[in-house]
N, C-alpha and C positions, 0 to 999 in steps of 0.2 A: 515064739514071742518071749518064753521065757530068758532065753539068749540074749533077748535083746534087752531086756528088764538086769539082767545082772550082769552087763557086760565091763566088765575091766575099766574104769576112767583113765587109766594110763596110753589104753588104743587111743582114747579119744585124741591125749594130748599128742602122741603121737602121729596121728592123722593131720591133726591139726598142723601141726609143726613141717610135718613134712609138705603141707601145702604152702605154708608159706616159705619154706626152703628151695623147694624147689624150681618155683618162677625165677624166685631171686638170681639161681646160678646160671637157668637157660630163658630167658623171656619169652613169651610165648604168643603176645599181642593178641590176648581177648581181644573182638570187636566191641567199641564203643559208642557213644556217638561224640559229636565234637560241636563243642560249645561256642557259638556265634561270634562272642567274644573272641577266642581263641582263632576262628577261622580268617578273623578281620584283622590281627595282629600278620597271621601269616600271609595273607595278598598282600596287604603292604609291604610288605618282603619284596613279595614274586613280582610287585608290579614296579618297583624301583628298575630309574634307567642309568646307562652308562653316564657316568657325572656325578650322578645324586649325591651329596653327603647325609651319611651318618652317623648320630652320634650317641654310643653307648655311656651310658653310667650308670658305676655300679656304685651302688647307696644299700648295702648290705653290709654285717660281719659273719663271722662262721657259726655265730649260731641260729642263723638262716641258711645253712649251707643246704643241709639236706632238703629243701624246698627250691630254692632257688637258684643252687647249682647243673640242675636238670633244666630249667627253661634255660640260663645262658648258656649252656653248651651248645643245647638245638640251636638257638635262634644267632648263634654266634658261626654256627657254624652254614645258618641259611644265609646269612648277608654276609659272608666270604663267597659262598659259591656264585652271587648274584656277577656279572661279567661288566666293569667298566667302575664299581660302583665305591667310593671313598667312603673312610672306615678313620672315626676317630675315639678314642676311648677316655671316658672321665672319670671322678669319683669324686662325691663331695663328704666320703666318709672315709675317715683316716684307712680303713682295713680292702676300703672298697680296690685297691691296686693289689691285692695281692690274689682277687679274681681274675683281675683282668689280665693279670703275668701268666698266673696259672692256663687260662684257657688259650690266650695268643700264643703258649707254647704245646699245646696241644695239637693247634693246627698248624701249627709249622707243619710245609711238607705236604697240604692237603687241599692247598689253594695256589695261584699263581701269582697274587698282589706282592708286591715287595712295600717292605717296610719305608719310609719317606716319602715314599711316592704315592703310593696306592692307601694304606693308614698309619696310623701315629699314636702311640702311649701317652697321653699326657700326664697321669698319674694324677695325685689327689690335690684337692683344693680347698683350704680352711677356711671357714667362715659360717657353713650353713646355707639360709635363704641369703643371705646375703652374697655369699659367692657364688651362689647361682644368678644373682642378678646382675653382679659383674662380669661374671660368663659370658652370659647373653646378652651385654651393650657391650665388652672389647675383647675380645676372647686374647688377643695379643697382649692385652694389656694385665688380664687375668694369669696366663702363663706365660712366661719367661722361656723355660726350655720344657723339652717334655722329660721322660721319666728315665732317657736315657743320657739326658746330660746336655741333647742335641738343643743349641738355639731357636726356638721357634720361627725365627723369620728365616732359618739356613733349613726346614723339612718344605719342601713341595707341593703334600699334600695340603698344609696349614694357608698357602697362599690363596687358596677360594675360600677360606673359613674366617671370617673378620669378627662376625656377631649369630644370635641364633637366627637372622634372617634369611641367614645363605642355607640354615640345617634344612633338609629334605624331610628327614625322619629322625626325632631323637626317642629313645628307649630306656629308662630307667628301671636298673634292676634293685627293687626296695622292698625295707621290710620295715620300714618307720621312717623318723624325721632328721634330716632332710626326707622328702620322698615324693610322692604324686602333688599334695596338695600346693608345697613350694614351687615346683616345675611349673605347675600348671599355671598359679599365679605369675611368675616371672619371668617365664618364658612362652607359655602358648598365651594368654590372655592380653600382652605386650606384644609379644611377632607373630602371631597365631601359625609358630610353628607344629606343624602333625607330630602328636607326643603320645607314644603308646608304653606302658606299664607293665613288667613282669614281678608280681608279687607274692608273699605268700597269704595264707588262704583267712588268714583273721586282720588281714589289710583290705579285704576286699570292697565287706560292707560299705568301708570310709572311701572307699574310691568310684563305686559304682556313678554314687551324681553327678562327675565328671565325666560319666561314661555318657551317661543319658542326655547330658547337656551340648555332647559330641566334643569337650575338650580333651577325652582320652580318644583315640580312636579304635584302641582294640587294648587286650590285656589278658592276660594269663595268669589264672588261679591256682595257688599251691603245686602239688605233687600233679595231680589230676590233668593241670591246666599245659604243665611240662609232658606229662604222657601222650596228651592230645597231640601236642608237636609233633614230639617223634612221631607218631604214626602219621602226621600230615607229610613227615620228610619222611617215611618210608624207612626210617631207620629205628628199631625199637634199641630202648637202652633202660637206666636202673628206674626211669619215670615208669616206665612199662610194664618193667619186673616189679617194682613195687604196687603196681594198680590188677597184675595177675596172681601176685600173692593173695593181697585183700579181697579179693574177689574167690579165690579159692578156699580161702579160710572163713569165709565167709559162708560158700555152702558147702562146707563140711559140717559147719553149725547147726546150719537151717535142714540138713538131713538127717539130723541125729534130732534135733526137736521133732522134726515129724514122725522117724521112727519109736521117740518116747511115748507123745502123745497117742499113734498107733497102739503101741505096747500098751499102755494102761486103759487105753477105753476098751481092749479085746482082753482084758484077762478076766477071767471068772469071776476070780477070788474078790473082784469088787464088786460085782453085781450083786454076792452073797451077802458083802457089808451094807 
């Protein structure tokens, strides 16, 4: 015990460090459990049929990335593998295109949809709530071309999208305003299109009474909400490694608190005092 009363703080940090190091570089997928929330975002996925549209926007900058870069990558990469299923991408935040470039070139290569045909970039659209409400009564009318230059009445996929009445499922990836509560107004409570939310984790509060109301129908909280994914897709990634880290570092702490508190209720020298 005495060992353990004057043992080095430097092991500790080190222990410490090396727990959360090492998830980070190999993920190890702790089992968790998975949040209802969570589980209701991913059928809606699974349960989409050949036809469907829909439609992502991303309503985020980069300094939501590390929250909310981990849910779009999963969930961008469930509704590419879905088979038939149209795939349109928005942003009603000037930054929110340079996700959505990032991630559609990631999957290059990992899906069979071809660009025009199967989804389409439309790139970002000013205004706020308001351009979501132009969105969703003329979408043709809201955008012109998309993000690549292309006329929107010459892509394909854009001929079944007129308004949000035609959307199947739209998804907004948000960490503020624009964000749930605009969509929700403008678009589900007007077309009561199916609108599910990937946010991060001090968005939630504000969005839950849309949950309960049934105008979200499913949604993803922070880092956490992202980890859950991946393990629903069988694919662990930095949501994983990040929730194996904190969890490792976490009882390295709680082992060392019990062996202190150990250590000093069995020492002598206090029972003398």
């Amino acid at each position: 015990m005495k060992l353990i009363r004057n043992v080095d703080r430097r092991i500790i940090y080190l222990l410490v460090f090396l727990a959360l190091a090492i998830p980070m570089l190999k993920p190890i997928g702790l089992p968790f459990s998975i949040n209802e929330e969570s589980e209701k975002l991913f059928n809606l996925i699974e349960n989409l049929k050949p036809g469907d549209m829909v439609v992502l926007s991303f309503d985020y900058s980069p300094s939501g990335q590390a929250q909310l870069d981990p849910q779009a990558r999963s969930v961008m990469k469930h509704v590419f593998s879905r088979p038939g299923v149209k795939i349109v991408c928005i942003a009603f935040w000037d930054t929110g295109p340079l996700f959505s470039d990032k991630f559609l070139a990631e999957l290059e290569g990992t899906h069979d949809k071809l660009y025009g045909k199967d989804y389409a970039n439309l790139g970002y659209i000013a205004g706020g709530e308001t351009a979501i409400s132009a969105f969703a009564k003329d979408v043709h009318k809201a955008y012109s071309k998309d993000r690549l230059g292309n006329k929107i009445t010459d892509i394909p996929v854009m001929k079944n999208l007129k308004s949000a009445a035609d959307i199947d499922l739209m998804i907004s990836f948000s960490t503020g305003t624009p964000g749930t509560a605009e969509h929700v107004r403008q678009i589900v409570s007007v077309y009561g299109t199916p609108f599910a939310v990937c946010m991060n984790s001090v968005s939630v509060a504000g969005s839950i009474p849309y949950y309960q109301a049934g105008q979200v129908k499913g949604y993803l909280n922070g880092l956490r909400g992202a980890a859950e994914y991946e393990m629903m897709m069988h694919s662990p990634g930095p949501a994983t490694a990040s929730m194996d880290s904190l969890s490792f570092s976490h009882l390295i702490v709680i082992i060392f608190i019990l062996l202190g508190n150990i250590a000093y209720f069995s020492d002598p020298e206090r029972k003398k005092r």
